[in-house]
N, C-alpha and C positions, 0 to 999 in steps of 0.2 A: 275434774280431770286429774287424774296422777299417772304416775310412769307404773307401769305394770311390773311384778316379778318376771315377767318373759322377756322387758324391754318393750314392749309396745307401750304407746300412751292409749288409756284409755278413756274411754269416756261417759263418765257417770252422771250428766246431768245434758239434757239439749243447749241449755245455755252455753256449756263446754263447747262445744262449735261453733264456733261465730264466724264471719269474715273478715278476712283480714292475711295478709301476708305470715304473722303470725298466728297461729292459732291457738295460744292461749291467749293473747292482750287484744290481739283484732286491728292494727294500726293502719291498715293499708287495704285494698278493695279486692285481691280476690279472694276465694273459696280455697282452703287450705284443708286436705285431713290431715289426720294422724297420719303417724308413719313410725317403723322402728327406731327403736336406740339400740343402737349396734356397736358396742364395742367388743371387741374380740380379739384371743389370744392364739395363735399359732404356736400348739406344743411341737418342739422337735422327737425327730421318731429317734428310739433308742440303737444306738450302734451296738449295744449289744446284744439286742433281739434280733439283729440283723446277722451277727457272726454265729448264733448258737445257730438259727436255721440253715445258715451255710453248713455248719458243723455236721446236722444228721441228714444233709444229704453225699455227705462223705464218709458213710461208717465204715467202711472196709480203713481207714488211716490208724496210724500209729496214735494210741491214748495218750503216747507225751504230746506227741505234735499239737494235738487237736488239745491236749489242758496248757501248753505253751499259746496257741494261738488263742484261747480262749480269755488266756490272763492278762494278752496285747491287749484285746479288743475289752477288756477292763479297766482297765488301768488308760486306753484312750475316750474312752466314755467317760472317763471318772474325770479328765482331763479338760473336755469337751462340757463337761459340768463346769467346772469349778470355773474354765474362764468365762462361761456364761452367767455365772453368777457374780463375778467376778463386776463384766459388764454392766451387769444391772446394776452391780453397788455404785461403780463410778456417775452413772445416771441418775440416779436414784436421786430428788430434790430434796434437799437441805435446808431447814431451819437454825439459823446461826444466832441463837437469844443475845450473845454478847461480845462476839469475833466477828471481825469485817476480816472477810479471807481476803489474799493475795490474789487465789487466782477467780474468775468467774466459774469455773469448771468445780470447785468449789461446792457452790450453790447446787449442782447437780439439776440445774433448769433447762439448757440447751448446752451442747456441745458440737463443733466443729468438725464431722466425723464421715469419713468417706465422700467426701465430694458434697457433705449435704451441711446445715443448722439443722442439730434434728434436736425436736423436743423432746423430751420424758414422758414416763406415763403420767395421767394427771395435770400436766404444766397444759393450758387453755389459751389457741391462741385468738385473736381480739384485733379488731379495729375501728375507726372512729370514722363521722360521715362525713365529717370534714377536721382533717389535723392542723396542727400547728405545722408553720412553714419554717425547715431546718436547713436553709443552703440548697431545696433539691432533695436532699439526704431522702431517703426510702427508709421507712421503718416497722420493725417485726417488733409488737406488743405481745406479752404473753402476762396471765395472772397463774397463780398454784395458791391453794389455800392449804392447810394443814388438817388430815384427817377427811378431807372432803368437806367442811366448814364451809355454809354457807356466807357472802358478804348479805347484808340488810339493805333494802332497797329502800333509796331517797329520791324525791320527786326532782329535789332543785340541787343537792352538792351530788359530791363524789359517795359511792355506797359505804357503808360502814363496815372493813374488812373484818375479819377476827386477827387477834395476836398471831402470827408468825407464817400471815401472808406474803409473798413475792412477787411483786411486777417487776420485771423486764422491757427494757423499749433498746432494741438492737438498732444502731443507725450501720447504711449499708447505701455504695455507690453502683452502680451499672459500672464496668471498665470497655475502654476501647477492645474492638477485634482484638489489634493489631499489641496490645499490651496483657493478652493472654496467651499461655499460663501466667500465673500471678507472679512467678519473676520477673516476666518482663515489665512490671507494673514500673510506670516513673514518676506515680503521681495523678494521673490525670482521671478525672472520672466526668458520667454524663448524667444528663437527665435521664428516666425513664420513670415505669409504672416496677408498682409494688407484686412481687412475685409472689405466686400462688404457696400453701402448705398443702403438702400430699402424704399421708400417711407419717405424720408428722414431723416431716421434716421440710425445708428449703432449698432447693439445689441452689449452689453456689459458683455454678461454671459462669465467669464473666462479670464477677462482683465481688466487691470488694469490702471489707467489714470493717467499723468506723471505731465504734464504740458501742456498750452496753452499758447503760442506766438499769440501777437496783433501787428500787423501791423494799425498803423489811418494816413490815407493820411488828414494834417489839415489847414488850409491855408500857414500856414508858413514852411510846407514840411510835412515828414515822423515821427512820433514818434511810438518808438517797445516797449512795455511794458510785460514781462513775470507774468504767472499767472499759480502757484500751486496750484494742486488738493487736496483738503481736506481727511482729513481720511476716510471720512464716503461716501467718491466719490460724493457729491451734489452738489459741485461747486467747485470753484478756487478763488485764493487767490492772490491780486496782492502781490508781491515781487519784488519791483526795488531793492532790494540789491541782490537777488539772492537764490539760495541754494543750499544745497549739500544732496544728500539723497544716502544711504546706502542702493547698491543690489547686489544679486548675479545673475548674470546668468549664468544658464543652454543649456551650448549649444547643436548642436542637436547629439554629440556622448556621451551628460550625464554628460561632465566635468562642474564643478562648478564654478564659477569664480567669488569671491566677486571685486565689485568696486564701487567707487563714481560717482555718476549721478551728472551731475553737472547743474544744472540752470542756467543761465546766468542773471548777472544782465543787469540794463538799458546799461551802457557804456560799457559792450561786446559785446551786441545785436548790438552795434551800429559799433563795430573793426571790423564787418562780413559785416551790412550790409551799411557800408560805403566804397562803392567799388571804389570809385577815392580817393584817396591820397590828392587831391588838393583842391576839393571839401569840401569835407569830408560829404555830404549830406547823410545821409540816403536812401537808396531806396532799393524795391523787388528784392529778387533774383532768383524765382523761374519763375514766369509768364514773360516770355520768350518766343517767336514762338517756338525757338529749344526745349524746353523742354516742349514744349505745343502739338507741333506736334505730336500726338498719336493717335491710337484708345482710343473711350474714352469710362474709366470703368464707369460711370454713365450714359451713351444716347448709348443705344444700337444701331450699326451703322453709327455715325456719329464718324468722326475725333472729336478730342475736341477741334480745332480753329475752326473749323464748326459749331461745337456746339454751344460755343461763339458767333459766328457771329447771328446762328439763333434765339438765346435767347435774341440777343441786349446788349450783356455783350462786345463787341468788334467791333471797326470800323474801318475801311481804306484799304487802297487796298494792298492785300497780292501777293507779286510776287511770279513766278511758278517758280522750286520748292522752294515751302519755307523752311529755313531753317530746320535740322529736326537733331538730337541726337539719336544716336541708344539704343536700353536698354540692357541694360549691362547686363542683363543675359540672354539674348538671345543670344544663342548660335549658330543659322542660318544668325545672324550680322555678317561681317568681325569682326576678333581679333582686328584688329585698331582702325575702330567704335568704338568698345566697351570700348578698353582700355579711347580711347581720351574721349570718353561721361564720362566716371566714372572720369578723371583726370580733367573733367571741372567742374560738380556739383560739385566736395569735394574742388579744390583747385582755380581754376581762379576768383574768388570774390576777392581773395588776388592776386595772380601770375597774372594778367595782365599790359599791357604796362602802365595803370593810377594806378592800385593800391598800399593798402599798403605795398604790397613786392616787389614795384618795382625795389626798389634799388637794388633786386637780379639779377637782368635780367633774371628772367624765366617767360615764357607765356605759361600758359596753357590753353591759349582759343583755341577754336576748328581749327580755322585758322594758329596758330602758328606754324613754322616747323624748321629745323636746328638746330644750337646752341641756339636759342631763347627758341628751345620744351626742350634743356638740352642736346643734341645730343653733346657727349664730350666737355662738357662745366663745367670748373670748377668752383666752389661754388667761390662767392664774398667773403666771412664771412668761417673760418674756425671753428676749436673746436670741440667739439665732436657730431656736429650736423652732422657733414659727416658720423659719425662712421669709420671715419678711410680709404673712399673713394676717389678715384683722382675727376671722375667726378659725375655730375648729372644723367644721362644718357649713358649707356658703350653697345653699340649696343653688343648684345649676351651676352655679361654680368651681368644679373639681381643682380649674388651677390655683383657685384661694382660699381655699381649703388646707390649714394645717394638718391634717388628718392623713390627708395624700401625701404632702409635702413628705412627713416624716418617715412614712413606708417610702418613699421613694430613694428616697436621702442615704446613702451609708456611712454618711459622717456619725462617730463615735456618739457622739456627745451632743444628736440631735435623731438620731433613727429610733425606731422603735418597729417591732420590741429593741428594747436597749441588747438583750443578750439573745446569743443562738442564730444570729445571722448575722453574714458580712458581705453579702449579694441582696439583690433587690429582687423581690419575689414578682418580679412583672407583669403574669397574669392574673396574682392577687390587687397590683398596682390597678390593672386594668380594668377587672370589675367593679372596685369600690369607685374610681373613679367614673364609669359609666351608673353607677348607680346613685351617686352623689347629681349626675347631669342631667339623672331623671326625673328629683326632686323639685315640685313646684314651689313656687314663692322667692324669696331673697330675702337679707337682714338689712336690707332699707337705708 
């Protein structure tokens, strides 16, 4: 199967059709064809083709008039040009080998522009089956490769970008009715679901923009740079030292809840996404096969490693089935799936057998099981980070369970994750702990 000259996928072998949601990998059960890849360009019509036909159907007029009128409707075509191109360049995605710019507009990856987040040509936007839990916060992922460069597809880490790749992760709040326009904003934001991309962009009426994480793949590795949104929402602001912004959320039974959003500076971006201990390298956490493997919300029909594949965003040979994370709130997933998918996006960047928490011995990567997953396994490290619990894990026992405790907890200095929250993710509370109370046995 390859992408055709025309944009249709074709298909040169029977095996190439298979079943599956996607149709080149086959991950999911039904019967998928082909279908176009349609990207398309809308040329503007010339204004000055428009004045010369106006011109010869007025031939009885004066030859200055008509070479005056002709050299306006020149000189505003030329005009008409120049700020279109103009636009494009401001757009246009940027590779920055060795400057960390001021502004995010900068990057030329998304911009703040008429009422919308609109992406660029080429910038690819992306989601995960189950994400990391940020306060609430709603998040717009996007990757850009350089040249159209594929990333190299890995079964178990994050893919292998090329030098002078760009992620983007936009965190972004719901605003009250009653606190739009965005003047009237005083702070407070809600729960809600993650807005659709349409013609690539995000409308923006009623939300509110947090901050944007840069990920720049640059010769000499990974550098994260965070970038705060200005008051007036027209762009972002680099802050390698961080921030701390003052909100209340509004959760969805009305209760109020002030807390600190915290930004992260350079060297926290990096406590996360420096996932081996030894290393200490920087690298993506999200693009992933397991957490790539979805229907995907921007290609209608297609898997989004499918997607990948058909856009030239992704190469190598993907074994069957590939690996895949259930989405945790789906409720037609086994209880297990769910709970494990939710205990791996928030906690295994740390709790694996190479990371920074390894000296605990808990693994919460999806493969993990026994005492390694916590299964009566008592904490290395005491103090009040137990709350007062024998183990990590107490099969039936969600309340004596360290593991709950900690998700539940927002004390500094015993929560976890330790960074990127200062609220309690309740309904993640809620499933690990029903699925901790499903577990048969006890540690005796």
């Amino acid at each position: 199967m390859r992408l055709g000259y025309d944009g249709h996928v074709e298909i040169s072998h029977p095996h190439d059709l298979i079943v599956g949601t996607n149709f080149l990998t086959g991950r999911h059960g039904q019967a998928v064809a082909s279908r176009p890849w349609e990207p398309t360009m809308k040329a503007e019509n010339s204004k000055w083709r428009q004045t010369r036909r106006n011109a010869s159907n007025h031939a009885g007029e004066n030859w200055r008039k008509r070479k005056e009128n002709t050299a306006k409707a020149l000189l505003g075509a030329a005009a008409l040009f120049l700020s279109a191109c103009s636009q494009q360049h401001e757009a246009a995605p940027t590779y920055h080998a060795d400057e960390n710019p001021e502004h995010l507009s900068d990057w030329g990856m998304i911009a703040a522009k008429d009422g919308a987040l609109r992406l660029s040509n080429g910038v690819t936007p992306y989601d995960l089956a189950t994400p990391l839990f940020s306060d609430y916060a709603l998040k717009l992922r996007t990757v850009w490769t350089p040249d159209g460069k594929p990333a190299v597809y890995n079964a178990t880490e994050a893919f292998d970008f090329p030098v002078g790749t760009v992620i983007t992760k936009t965190f972004y709040y719901p605003t009250p009715a009653n606190e739009w326009p965005r003047e009237n904003w005083n702070g407070d934001v809600q729960q809600g679901l993650e807005r659709g991309v349409h013609d690539n962009a995000m409308a923006l009426d009623h939300l509110r923009l947090i901050e944007t994480r840069v990920l720049v793949r640059r010769a000499a590795g990974w550098d994260a740079l965070p970038y705060v949104w200005n008051e007036d929402q027209t762009d972002a602001v680099l802050k390698r030292t961080g921030a701390v912004l003052p909100l209340t959320l509004i959760r969805d039974d009305g209760e109020m809840q002030p807390f600190s959003y915290l930004v992260p500076n350079a060297n926290q971006c990096a406590g996360c996404h420096a996932t081996n201990a030894t290393t200490k390298a920087i690298k993506p956490i999200g693009p992933k096969a397991r957490h790539l493997n979805k229907p995907s919300s921007f290609a209608e029909g297609f898997n989004q490693l499918d997607h990948w594949l058909a856009k030239g965003l992704l190469t190598g040979e993907i074994e069957q089935p590939a690996p895949r994370n259930a989405d945790w709130r789906d409720e037609n997933e086994p209880l297990a799936d769910r709970a494990r998918a939710y205990l791996d996006a928030n906690c295994s960047h740390c709790h694996n057998p190479n990371g920074p928490a390894d000296t605990s011995g808990l693994n919460l990567e999806p493969d993990a099981h026994g005492p390694a997953l916590g299964n009566c396994k008592t904490p290395v490290a005491a103090g009040r980070g137990t709350g007062g619990r024998p183990y990590d894990i107490v099969p039936g026992r969600p309340e004596l369970s360290i593991t709950l405790f900690r998700m539940e907890t927002t004390d500094p200095g015993a929560m976890m994750p330790e960074l990127g929250r200062a609220v309690t993710h309740e309904e993640g509370v809620e499933l690990v702990s029903e699925w901790i109370a499903a577990m048969e046995g006890g540690c005796g």
